[in-house]
C-alpha positions, 0 to 999 in steps of 0.5 A: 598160345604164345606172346607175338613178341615171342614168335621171333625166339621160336626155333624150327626144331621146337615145333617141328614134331607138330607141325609138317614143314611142306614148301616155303612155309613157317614151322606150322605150315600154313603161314608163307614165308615172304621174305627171309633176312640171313645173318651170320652166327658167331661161332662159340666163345674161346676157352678162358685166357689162358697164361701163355696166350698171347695177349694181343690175340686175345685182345683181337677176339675181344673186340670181334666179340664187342662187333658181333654183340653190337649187331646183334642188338641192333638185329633185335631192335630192328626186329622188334620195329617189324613186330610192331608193323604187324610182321610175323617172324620165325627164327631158324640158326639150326639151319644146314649151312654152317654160320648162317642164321635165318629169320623168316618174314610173314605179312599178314593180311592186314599189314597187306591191306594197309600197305596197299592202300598207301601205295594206292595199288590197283587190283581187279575188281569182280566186275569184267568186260569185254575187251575189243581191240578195233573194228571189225576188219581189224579184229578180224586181222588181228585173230588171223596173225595170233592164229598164224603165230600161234606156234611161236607163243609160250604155252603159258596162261592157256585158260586166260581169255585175252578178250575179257579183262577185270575192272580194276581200281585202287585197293580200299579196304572199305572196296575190299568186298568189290576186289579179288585177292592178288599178292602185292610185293614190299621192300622192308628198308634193310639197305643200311643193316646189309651195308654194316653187315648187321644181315648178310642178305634179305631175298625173297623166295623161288617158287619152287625146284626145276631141275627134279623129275617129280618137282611140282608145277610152279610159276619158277618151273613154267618160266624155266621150261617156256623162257629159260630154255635155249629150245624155244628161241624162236617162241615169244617171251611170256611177259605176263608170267615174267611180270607176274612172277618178278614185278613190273619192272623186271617184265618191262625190261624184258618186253623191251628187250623182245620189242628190240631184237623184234625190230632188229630183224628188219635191219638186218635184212636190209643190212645183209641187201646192203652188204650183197649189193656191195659184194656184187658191184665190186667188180664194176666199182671203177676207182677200185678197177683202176686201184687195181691196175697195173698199168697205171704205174702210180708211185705213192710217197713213204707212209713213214720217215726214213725206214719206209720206202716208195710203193706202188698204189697196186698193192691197196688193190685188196683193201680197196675192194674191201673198202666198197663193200662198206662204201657204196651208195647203198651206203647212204640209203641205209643210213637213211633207213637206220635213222627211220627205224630208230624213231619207229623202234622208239614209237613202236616200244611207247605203244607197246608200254602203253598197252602194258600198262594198261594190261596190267593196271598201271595207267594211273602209277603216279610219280607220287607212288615211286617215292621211298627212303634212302634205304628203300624202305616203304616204312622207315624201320632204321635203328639210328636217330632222325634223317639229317637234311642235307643243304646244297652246300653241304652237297656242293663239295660232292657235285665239284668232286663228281665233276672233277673226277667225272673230267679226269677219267674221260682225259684219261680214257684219251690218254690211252687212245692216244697211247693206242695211236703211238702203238700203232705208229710205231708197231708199223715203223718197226714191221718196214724195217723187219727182217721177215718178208711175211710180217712186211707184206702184212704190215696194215692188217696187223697193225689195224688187227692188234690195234683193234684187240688192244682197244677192246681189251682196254673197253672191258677193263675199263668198263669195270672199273668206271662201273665201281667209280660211278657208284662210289661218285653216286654215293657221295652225293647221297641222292633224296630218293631212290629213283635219283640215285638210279638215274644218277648213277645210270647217267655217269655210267653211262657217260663213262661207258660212252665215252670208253667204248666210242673214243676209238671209232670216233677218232678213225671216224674223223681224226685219222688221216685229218692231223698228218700234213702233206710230204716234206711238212709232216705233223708230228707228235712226241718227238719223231712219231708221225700222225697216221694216214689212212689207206688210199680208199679212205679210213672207212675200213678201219673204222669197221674193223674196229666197230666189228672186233669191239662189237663182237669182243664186247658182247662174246666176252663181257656180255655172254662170256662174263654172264655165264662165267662170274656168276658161277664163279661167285657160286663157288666161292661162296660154297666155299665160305660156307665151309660146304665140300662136294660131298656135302653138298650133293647130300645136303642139296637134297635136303636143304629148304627153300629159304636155304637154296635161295641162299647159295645163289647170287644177289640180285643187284639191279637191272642197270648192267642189262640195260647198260650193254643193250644201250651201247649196243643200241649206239653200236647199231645206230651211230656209225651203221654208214661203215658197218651195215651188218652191225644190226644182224650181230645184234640180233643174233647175241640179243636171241642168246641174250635173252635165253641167258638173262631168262636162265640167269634169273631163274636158276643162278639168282635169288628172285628180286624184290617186285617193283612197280614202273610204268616205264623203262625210266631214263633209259628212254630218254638216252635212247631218244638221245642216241636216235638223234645224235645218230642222224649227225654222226651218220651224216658225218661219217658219209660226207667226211669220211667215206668217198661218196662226196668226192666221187659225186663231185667228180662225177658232175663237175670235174669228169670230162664224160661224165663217169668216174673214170680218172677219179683215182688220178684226180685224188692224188696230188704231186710231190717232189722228192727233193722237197723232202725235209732232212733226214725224213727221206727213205733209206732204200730209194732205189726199192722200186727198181728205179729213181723216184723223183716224183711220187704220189700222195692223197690230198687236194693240193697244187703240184709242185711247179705251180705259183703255189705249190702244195697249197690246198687246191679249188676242188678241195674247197669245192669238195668241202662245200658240198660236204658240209652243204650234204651234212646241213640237207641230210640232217635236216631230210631225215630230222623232218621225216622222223618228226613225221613219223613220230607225229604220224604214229600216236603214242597210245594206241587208239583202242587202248585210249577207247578201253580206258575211257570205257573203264571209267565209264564202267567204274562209275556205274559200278559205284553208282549202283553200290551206292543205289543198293546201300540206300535201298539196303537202308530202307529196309529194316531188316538190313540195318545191322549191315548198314551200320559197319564203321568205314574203317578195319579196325586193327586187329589185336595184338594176340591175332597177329600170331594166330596162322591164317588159313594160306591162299596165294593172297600174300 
């Protein structure tokens, strides 16, 4: 039998005339593999220098050759600290893909015996008992449901009894008699080796092929044809096998994720009840009846100096009546309804994270258990010398850079907003004076339509780029853990992204048509461009215009579009650097192994790009949802292909990850908590100050003399004078109309011109903002208090959860109590007594049973 130290020399050629090679298994055959790092092969040395060779080349080579040396050595060193945990390793560089070496990892039983028992991971026990879910009615209930819907859940886990479940308890390898075997997942601390290029990547293995006929059934298959595949759409997410087969994090994302397109189907609905409402009243709405009415001949004053001309307010009928299919007062109930959902959709995902951490032994997971190095080792394997301790003013210049920089990219996210503003005034300047009929009796849509493309185009660059620049930020810091750097680098993304996404709709929520002025007064910046104004219904159909091109942009091309398109992009390329044709590879996919395949898919980074889309869509849904009620049935149609294209993303195009526990989704709870709450207040915003729904109630019982909304129109326009016109801003072509105007139009509270007073701001402007802001103070306070209510209502564990937890601690005591009651009986008996005196520690084994193969279970 050879040296364990000599097993890492090993090549596959060698020893595969013994040893039949069936599935991802070392050259023997029994051992599995665990984990596989690549590297790449130097290709053979150069001819000696020759006379006439250029010596500078030479010099070049030479120095590629030190670098290639200086990796190897530190490979070696690296692999000897993985020998010396106990690890068993297998090299292969006669592998198919031209340039790529592998060495392949087996965790014996004891390495994971110990490890277990470090992270204090929890596994079933032989003990099981039954598990009951309420009283009788609701057991009944609940049977009644799983029956109905049967047809909508996976066919996965069809021998598992959902009433019996194992007693589970900490791993103890002197317990190691009470548990069942289970496969416990590691991370082997490699970060800083793949970032000098010392390994190219490090991946565990796919289960198995899909796509062949005869492919044999594997968790990999089951997931693909129950999960992956855009036919069953309709059917729940097998969660258990995700989790079984990625970790409990990844599963936690996607129960997440099913736990929110679950709960946008009632949004929806209610949203589409919204919309049709607005649809049917539209021909009642009295304000866009009398918009719509020739007969009132109101002349409105010039939406920009000198090449804009008088108008009359007939021609806003369009947008007027598009404008009440958004602002109608079913508008408020919604935003009401939005802001209930939002608080039960956080305490319907706690409930149902509590029940999975319970299914799947997680309830005792402490924060002590999530710790790990920089690298993300669970025992530091790093070839350089000891860590050195950073103080806070070693940190202070990264935190002040991170601040800086933090501030500058957000100054520049408004530069380009603004830049957008200049645009859009000057774009309109530019269509009154043209010479084409179409392009002037369209002038608002195209304006608002390309205004909102360039927007979006600019969100997606954007969002790329802050993506890098947090990242590089993060690293700066050099954070103590890796679950700092994660909330770190989520936090400035997340802030970035916000900040990119948002800062258009804010400003046609609440800047638009605030900052212009009054006629013969207007504000202007850079020179002669004038503020906007918005349309004579309000800023409200804008601001959905804009909400619908960068929600739908966003998720058709950055989301769907990018997830299909990059990944198999980067697919190609790194074919192509592999030196591998088409020829080659179809003949050669036929033969390659495993470990091989799983190299030419994508890396798995992280789960932080899922998260990251979902979230601001969640804040797409919830925060301006006044002006844009079918936000939540967008959501719901991308999330159902969202789900089925992350399902086939992670099955087919990329490498499996790495299994990592969590009990919860981390700081992306606390940012949706945050986006619930500041939802409440935008919402309140949005339909006191932006929409006319205060207004028209001020109207209606304060200043209309029968009490309805007749002559609200009239009373929303104030007069102007045409002779107090500044210089050189009145319009060229006074006469367009037909007719001299000498008094025109324009919507704003103020005093006409022949008061004491004139164009000062009126008293029912002042009363309109009281009642707005005394709508803001009721509405927020309203709606905070009952989701306070609910949130209380509702607990956050599920009572038969907390009564099967107390149960299993019961359970769990009586089953040490009785095996220490058999040990003291044990001990009585003489014949017994060899059994009584094994030492409570495994001794480890020797060095020559480290390379002995152990017979395989799915134990590893």
């Amino acid at each position: 039998m050879q040296e364990p130290e000599k097993q890492v020399d090993l090549s596959v050629d060698d020893v595969s005339t013994l040893y039949p090679q069936v599935g991802p298994y070392f050259s023997d055959g029994h051992r599995r593999v665990d984990y596989v790092l690549a590297y790449h092969i130097q290709k053979s040395s150069r001819a000696p220098l020759q006379p006439k060779e250029d010596p500078e080349i030479a010099a070049q080579e030479q120095r590629t050759n030190y670098h290639e040396d200086d990796k190897r050595f530190r490979r070696e060193e690296f692999e000897e600290n993985l020998l010396e945990t106990g690890l068993e390793l297998e090299r292969d560089e006669r592998c198919k893909i031209p340039g790529i070496g592998f060495l392949k990892i087996h965790a014996p039983w004891n390495v994971l015996c110990q490890e277990a028992e470090l992270m204090k991971l929890k596994m079933p026990t032989k003990k099981v008992y039954d598990v009951k879910q309420g009283s009788n009615v609701v057991e009944k209930i609940r049977l009644f449901i799983h029956k109905v819907t049967a047809p909508l859940h996976p066919k996965v886990d069809a021998n598992r009894q959902d009433s019996i479940k194992s007693l589970s308890h900490p791993f103890s390898r002197e317990k190691q008699h009470l548990t069942r075997c289970t496969r416990a997942k590691y991370s082997m601390g490699i970060t800083s080796l793949l970032a000098n290029g010392v390994y190219s990547s490090a991946y565990p293995l796919h289960d198995g092929d899909i796509t062949e006929a005869n492919a044999e059934s594997n968790d990999r298959k089951l997931l693909y044809e129950e999960w992956a595949s855009y036919s069953v759409f309709y059917k729940y997410q097998p969660i258990g096998l995700i989790r079984k087969y990625f970790g409990e994090k990844v599963g936690l994302y996607f129960a997440w994720l099913g736990v929110y397109t679950q709960m946008l189907i009632p949004a929806a609905i209610v949203g589409v009840i919204v919309f049709l409402y607005g649809c049917a009243t539209v021909d009642d709405n009295i304000p866009s009846m009398e918009i719509c009415d020739s007969r009132n001949n109101i002349t409105m004053c010039p939406l920009c100096d000198r090449a804009c001309s008088y108008w009359k307010l007939v021609t806003a009928c369009g947008t007027a009546r598009a404008s009440h299919l958004f602002d109608n007062p079913a508008t408020v109930f919604f935003s009401i309804f939005m802001a209930l959902w939002a608080v039960l959709f956080m305490e319907h995902w706690k409930r149902r994270q509590m029940r999975l951490n319970y299914i799947w032994d997680l309830t005792g997971l402490g924060e002590e258990e999530k710790v790990r190095h920089q690298d993300g080792s669970l025992f530091d394997l790093r070839t350089t010398g000891e860590k050195v301790k950073l103080t806070c003013t070693d940190r202070l210049p990264a935190y002040l850079t991170t601040v800086m920089m933090m501030c500058f990219l957000i100054l520049v996210t408004f530069a380009i907003v603004f830049g957008v503003i200049l645009y859009r005034i000057s774009i309109k300047a530019a269509l009154h004076v043209s010479t084409y009929p179409t392009a002037r009796s369209n002038i608002r849509a195209t304006v608002k339509t390309t205004a909102a493309i360039i927007n979006l185009i600019i969100i997606i660059i954007l969002d790329e780029i802050y993506a890098a620049i947090a990242r590089f930020l993060t690293n700066l810091e050099v954070p103590k853990t890796d679950k700092s750097f994660e909330e770190r680098l989520i936090f400035k993304t997340f802030i970035l992204k916000f900040v990119n996404a948002f800062t258009p709709i804010v400003y046609l929520a609440f800047f638009r048509g605030r900052l212009v002025g009054r006629p013969g007064n207007y504000l202007y910046v850079v020179g002669s461009y004038r503020m906007e104004e918005c349309a004579h219904a309000g800023c409200l159909m804008e601001l959905c215009i804009q909400l619908c091109i960068t929600m739908l942009g966003k998720q058709l091309i950055q989301n769907n579009l990018f997830e299909i398109g990059i990944p198999k992009l980067k697919k190609l390329l790194r074919k192509r650097k592999s030196e591998l044709d088409c020829k080659e590879e179809e003949e050669l996919s036929k033969t390659l192994q495993r470990h091989e395949k799983d190299h030419l898919l994508g890396p798995f980074n992280s789960l932080n790009p899922e998260y990251m889309e979902m979230i601001i869509q969640f804040g797409m849904v919830t925060l301006f949802v006044a002006s844009f009620p079918l936000a939540p049935l967008f959501a719901l149609l991308n999330n159902i292909i969202e789900i089925r294209l992350d399902a086939k993303k992670f099955i087919m195009e990329l490498r499996r990850p790495i299994a990592a526990r969590a009990k919860d989704i981390g700081i992306w709870y606390n940012l949706l908590r945050g986006l619930s709450k500041v939802a409440v207040i935008v919402n309140a915003f949005v339909i006191s100050f932006t929409s006319d729904f205060i207004p028209r109630l001020v109207y209606q019982y304060m200043y209309s003399p029968d009490g309805t909304m007749h002559g609200f129109v009239n009373h929303t326009l104030s007069y102007f004078n045409v002779s107090d016109f500044q210089p050189n801003t009145d319009p060229l072509q006074p006469m367009h109309l037909g007719y001299k105007v000498e008094i025109c139009r324009y919507k704003d509270y103020r005093e006409p011109p022949w008061s004491s007073t004139p164009y000062e701001l009126s008293k029912e402007f002042w009363a309109i903002l009281a009642a707005r802001l005394a709508f803001v103070i009721v509405f927020q306070n309203v709606v905070m208090l009952m989701s306070d209510f609910v949130d209380w209502l509702i607990p956050d564990i599920p009572k038969d959860i907390s009564l099967q937890i107390h149960k299993e601690k019961i359970l769990m005591v009586e089953l040490f109590m009785k095996e220490e009651q058999v040990k003291r009986l044990a001990a009585r008996d003489h014949h017994y007594q060899d059994n009584c005196t094994l030492p409570l520690s495994v001794p480890q084994s020797p060095p020559q049973a480290r390379s002995r193969p152990i017979s395989h279970t799915n134990c590893c």
